[in-house]
N, C-alpha and C positions, 0 to 999 in steps of 0.2 A: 804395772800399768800406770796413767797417771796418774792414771788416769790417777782419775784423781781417786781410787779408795788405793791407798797404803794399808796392806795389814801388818799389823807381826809377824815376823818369819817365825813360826814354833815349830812346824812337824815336817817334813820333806816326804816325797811320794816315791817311792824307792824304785819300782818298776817302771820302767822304759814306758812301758804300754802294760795298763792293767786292765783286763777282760772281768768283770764282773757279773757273772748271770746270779739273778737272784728268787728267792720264794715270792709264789704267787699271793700267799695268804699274810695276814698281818698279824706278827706277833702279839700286837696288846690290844685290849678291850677297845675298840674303840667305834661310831657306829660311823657307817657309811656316811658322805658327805653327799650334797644333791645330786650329783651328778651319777654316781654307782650303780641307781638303783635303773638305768633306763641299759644298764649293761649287760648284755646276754649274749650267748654265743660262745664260742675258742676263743681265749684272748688272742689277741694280735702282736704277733711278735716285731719290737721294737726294739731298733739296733741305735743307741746313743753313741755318737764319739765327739768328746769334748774335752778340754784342758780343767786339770785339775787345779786344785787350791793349795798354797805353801801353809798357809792359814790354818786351814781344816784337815791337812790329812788326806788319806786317802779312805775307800769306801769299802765298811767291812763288807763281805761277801751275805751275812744274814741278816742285812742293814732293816730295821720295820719300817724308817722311811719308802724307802724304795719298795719294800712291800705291799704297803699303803697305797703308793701310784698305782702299782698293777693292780689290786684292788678295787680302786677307785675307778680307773681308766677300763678296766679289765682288759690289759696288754701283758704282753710278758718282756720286760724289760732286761737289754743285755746293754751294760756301761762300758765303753772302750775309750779309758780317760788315761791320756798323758801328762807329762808335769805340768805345772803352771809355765806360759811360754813359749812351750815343745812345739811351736806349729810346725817344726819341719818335720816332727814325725803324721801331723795329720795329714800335711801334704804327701806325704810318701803313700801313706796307706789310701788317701783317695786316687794316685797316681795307680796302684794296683788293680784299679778297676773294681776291687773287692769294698764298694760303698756301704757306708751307715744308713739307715734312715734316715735319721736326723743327724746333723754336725752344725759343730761351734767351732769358728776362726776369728780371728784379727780381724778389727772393719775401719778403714777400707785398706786392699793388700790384693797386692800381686794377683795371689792368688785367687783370691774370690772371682776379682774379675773374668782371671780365665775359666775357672770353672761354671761361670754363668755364660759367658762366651761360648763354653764347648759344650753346653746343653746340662752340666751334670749338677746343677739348681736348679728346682723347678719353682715357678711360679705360686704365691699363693693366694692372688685374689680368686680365685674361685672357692677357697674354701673361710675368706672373709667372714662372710654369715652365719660361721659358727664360732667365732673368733673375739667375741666381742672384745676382751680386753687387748689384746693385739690390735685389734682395727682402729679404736679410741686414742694407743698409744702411738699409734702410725699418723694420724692425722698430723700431727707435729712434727713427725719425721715424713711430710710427703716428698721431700728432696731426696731423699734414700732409695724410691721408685725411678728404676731406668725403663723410658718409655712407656709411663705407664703401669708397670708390672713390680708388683713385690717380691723380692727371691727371699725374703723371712724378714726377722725381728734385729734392728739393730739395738744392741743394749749399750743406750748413750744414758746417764744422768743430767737431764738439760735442765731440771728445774732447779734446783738446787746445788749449794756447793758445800764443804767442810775445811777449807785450806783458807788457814789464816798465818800469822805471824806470833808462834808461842815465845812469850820471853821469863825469863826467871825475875817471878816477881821479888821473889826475898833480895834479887842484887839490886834491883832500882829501888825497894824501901829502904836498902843502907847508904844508898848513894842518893836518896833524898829526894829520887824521878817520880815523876807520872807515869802512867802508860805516853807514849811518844804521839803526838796527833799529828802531825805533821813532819815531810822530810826535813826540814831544818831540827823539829824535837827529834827525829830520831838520829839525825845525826848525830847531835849532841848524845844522847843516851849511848850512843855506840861508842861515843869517844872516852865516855866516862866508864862504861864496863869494862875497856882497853886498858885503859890508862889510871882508874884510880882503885885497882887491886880490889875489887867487890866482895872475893871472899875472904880478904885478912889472912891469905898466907903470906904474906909476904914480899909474893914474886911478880912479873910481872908476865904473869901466862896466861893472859885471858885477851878475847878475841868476840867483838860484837856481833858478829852473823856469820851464817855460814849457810849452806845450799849442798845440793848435790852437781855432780858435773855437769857443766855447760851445755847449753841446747836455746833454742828458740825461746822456750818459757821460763831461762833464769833469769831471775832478778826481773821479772816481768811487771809487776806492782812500782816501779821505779818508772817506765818508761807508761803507764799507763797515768803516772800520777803527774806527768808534763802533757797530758794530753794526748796519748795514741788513743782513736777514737776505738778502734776495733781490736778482737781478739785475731785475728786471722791476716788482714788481708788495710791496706791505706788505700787512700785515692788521693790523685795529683791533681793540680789546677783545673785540669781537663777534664778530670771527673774519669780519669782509667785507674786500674788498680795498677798498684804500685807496692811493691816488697816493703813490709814494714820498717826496716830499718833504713829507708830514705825518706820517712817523714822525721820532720824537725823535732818531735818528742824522741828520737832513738838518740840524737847528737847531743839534745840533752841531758837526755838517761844514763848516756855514757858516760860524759865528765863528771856527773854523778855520784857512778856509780866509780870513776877510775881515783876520784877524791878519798873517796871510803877505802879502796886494796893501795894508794901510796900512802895512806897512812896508818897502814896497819891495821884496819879497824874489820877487814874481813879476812875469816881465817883462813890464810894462806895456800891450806891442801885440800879445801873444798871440789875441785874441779876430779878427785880422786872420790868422791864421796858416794856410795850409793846411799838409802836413804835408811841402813840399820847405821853404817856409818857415822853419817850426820847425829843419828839421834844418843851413838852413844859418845860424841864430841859433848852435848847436848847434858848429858848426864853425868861426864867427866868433871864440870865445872872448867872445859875450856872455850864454849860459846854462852853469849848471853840469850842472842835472839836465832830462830832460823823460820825458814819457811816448811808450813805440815799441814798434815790433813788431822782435825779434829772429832768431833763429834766423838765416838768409841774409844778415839786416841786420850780423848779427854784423863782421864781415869790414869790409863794405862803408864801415860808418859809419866806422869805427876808421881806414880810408886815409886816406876823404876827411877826416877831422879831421887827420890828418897829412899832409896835401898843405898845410895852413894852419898848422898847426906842427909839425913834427917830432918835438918831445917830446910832444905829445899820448897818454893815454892812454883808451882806452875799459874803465868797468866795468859793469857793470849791478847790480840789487838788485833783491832783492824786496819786495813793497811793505808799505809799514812799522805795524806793528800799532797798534791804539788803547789807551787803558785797561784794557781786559778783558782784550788781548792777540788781540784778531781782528783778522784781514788777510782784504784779499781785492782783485783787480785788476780781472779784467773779469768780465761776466757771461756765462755759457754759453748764443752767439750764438741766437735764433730767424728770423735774417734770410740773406737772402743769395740766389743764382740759380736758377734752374728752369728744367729741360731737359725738354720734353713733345713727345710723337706731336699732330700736328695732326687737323681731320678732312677736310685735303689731302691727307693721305698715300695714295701711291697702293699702296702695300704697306706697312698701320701693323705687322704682326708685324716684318719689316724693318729697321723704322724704331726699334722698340723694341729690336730687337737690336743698333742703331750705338749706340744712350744704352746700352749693357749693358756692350759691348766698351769705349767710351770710360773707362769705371768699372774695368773687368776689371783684376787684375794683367798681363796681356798688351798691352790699352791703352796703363795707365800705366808698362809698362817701355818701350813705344813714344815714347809721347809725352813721355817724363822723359827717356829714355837714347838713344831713338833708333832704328836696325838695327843690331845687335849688327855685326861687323867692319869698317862702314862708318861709323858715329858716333863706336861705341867698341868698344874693347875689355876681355874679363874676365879675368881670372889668377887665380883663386880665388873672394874678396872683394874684389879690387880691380879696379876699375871704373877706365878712362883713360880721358877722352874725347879725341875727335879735332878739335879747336875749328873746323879748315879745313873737316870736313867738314862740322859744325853749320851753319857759316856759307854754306857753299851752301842751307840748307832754312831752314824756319824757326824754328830756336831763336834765342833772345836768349844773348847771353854773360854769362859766368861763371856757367853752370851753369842760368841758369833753364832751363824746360820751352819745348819747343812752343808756339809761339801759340792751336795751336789747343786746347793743354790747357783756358784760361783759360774758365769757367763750363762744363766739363765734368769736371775732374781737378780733385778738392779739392787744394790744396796738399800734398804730403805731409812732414807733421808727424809721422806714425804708421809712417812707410816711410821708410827712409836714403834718399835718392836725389841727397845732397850728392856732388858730386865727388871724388873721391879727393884731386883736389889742391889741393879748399877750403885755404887757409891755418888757419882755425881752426873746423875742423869741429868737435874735442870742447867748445869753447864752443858753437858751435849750439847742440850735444845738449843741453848743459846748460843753457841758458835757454830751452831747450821743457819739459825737466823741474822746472825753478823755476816756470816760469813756467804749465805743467799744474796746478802744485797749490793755483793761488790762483783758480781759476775759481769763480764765483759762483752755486749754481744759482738757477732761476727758480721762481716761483710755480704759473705758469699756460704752459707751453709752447705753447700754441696763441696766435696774432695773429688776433682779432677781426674780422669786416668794421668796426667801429664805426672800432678801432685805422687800420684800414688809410685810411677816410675822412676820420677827425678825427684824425689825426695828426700832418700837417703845423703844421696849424694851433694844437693847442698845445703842440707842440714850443717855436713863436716863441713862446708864451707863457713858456712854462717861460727862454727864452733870455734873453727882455726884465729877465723878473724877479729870473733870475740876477745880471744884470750890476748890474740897480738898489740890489740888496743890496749887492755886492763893492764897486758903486763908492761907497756911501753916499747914494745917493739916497731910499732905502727902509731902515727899522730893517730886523730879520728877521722879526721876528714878524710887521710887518705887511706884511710885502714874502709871508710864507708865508699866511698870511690872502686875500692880495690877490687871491696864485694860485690857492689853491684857488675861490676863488670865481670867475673868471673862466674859470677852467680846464674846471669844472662847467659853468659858462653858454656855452662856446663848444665842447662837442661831450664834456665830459666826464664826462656824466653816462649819454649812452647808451657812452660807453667800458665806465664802470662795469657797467651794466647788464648788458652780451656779457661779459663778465671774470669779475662774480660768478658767472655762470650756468656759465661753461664752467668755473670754480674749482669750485663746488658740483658738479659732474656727474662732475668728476676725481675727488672724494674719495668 
């Protein structure tokens, strides 16, 4: 995702489609939560199907999380979780007719749309009033309402970011740098971890940044730090939206960024990169700086770079200003999961209330921390987890969440819920607070059905065109010329069309 949480790939989820039905009663001591005690009656059977976590694992079958929910909720919960990604199998099995209660997909996609188009999302403002932390979080997301009507919870991270620019501090204290404040210092720093042999082998194998492969948001902090005012969407003279890269910061950005790959200074097979890739470029000692998501990363990268050398050090930065003196890193996301009431549900007030709880601070101290004397324990402010006991249910280690938090618990960025015995938790904090204040806002917060159709498609455009510029296959001008025109003629002119409209209605 991009989203922007990166985890560690550690554990893979083996089965295609894993059905987990689980005990109604909760394995460990622990007392009911406010909510439990207004619970009476048959639980109500609650049919989950969501995408799983690469991170966490999959979900033992006698999980006390997930016994806790029924407990608490007094449901009887059945988990039908595919890998992380798998949406083609959730569409398959909604295509069966044979519905979840609740489902989690991709937002916004294809899909969803059709499936609220053909009725089989239902609606949940009616069941608002009981929703309070849903309703709170929707206020901010009231662009996500079509006509009015909520079809569930999108899980966007709008307030906060963790993607900064990590560089190896041990190579700029031999080489005599600062952290880079600027794209002229970071140029220079790039040219120097290139070229003047950092780590004293010898040779000259090292390479100042690197990224994962090409898309809209690489090397985005480049084109933001000449001035691209938005994360999403320009406006031209006229005040119409306009494709970002026919504003004058992309033609910029470019020669910029095409200065940096002729002279060697970005590693050359980045465009091949996904992002375990890059990081283990990152730890090989053949990039100096790249772009990542912090905060949890924090910790984790800085070992595994010293599991490969010792003296290794991790810094990060923020991203370095242009001419004007603007910076800015990522854009303030419009993407991400959705969690909606089907119209399988055999009790949707119910069913609205498990998406409620899930979100609740009661949830998320559930699904982050656990059952309080049996996960962990509190002594104030300090929170100790108990790792043995995690590792019977399903949390992942060192600290992440629940599996089954993953596209129902926004990451929490906004809420401590790092471990007391994180090694370097006040770095965390601090590269969510660096890294909060370079967020990019957007134009047009709404995603278009046009966007959602033709999007794929000139994405690869934008990607082709990218690389034909960096590598010199194309000048700029006429590599941006090229785009816009094909860009327009292959689905981007009804983009525009849905953009202006919904830009003009905003203002």
């Amino acid at each position: 995702m991009n989203t922007q949480w990166n985890k560690t790939k550690t554990t893979t989820i083996a089965a295609a489609l894993m059905i987990v039905p689980v005990l109604s009663a909760c394995g460990g001591d622990s007392s009911s939560k406010e909510g439990a005690a207004a619970n009476t009656g048959a639980p109500a059977k609650i049919v989950f199907m969501t995408t799983g976590d690469v991170a966490s694992g999959s979900i033992k079958p006698d999980d006390r999380i997930v016994a806790e929910i029924n407990k608490r909720l007094n449901i009887d919960l059945t988990l039908k979780i595919v890998p992380e990604g798998s949406y083609d199998k959730i569409n398959v099995a909604m295509a069966t007719g044979d519905l979840p209660d609740v489902v989690t997909i991709n937002y916004p996609s294809n899909s969803l749309t059709q499936w609220i188009n053909d009725g089989m999302i239902v609606p949940i403002n009616d069941y608002l009033s009981s929703m309070p932390t849903v309703k709170q979080k929707l206020e901010s997301l009231s662009w996500t309402a079509i006509n009015g009507k909520y079809y569930g919870y999108p899980f966007i991270e709008r307030e906060r970011s963790n993607v900064l620019i990590p560089y190896r501090a041990d190579w700029l204290d031999t080489l005599g740098l600062k952290p880079p404040k600027t794209l002229d210092e970071f140029y220079a720093a790039l040219k120097a971890i290139a070229t003047q042999d950092p780590d004293k082998n010898g040779k000259n194998d090292t390479y100042g940044f690197t990224s994962v492969k090409p898309g809209p948001n690489a090397f985005e902090f480049v084109f933001y730090a000449y001035g691209m005012p938005y994360g999403d969407w320009a406006l031209d003279d006229k005040n119409n939206v306009i494709p970002k890269f026919e504003h004058p910061s992309f033609k910029q950005g470019m020669a910029y960024i095409k200065k940096l790959w002729d002279e060697k200074l970005i590693e050359p097979e980045y465009m091949l990169n996904d992002t375990q890739m890059k990081e283990q470029k990152f730890y090989q000692g053949k990039v100096g700086t790249m772009d990542a998501s912090m905060y949890r990363h924090v910790n984790r990268i800085e070992t595994s770079l010293q599991k490969v050398n010792p003296q290794g050090k991790l810094g990060y930065m923020a991203p370095p200003s242009g001419p004007d003196g603007k910076a800015g890193m990522v854009a303030i996301p419009k993407n991400g999961l959705f969690t909606a009431v089907t119209k399988g549900a055999k009790d949707p007030e119910k069913a609205a209330k498990f998406i409620e709880f899930m979100l609740s601070k009661e949830g998320r101290d559930l699904l982050e921390l656990g059952i309080e004397g049996v996960h962990y324990t509190k002594q104030g402010d300090k929170i100790t987890y108990n790792e043995a006991e995690r590792a019977k249910d399903s949390f992942a280690s060192g600290g992440w969440a629940h599996a089954l938090a993953w596209g129902s618990v926004a990451w929490p960025l906004t809420n401590n819920y790092l471990p007391q015995t994180e090694p370097q938790a006040d770095r965390a904090k601090e590269s969510v607070e660096i890294a909060s204040k370079y967020m990019v806002p957007n134009l047009v917060n709404v995603t278009t059905n046009a966007e959602t159709e033709f999007g794929g498609v000139v994405k690869e455009l934008y990607n082709q065109v990218f690389m034909n510029i960096l590598t010199g296959k194309t000048d700029i001008d006429a590599g941006i010329a090229e785009l816009s025109k094909k860009w327009r003629d292959q689905g981007g002119n009804k983009i525009l069309e849905e953009v202006n409209k919904a830009y003009k209605e905003k203002k």
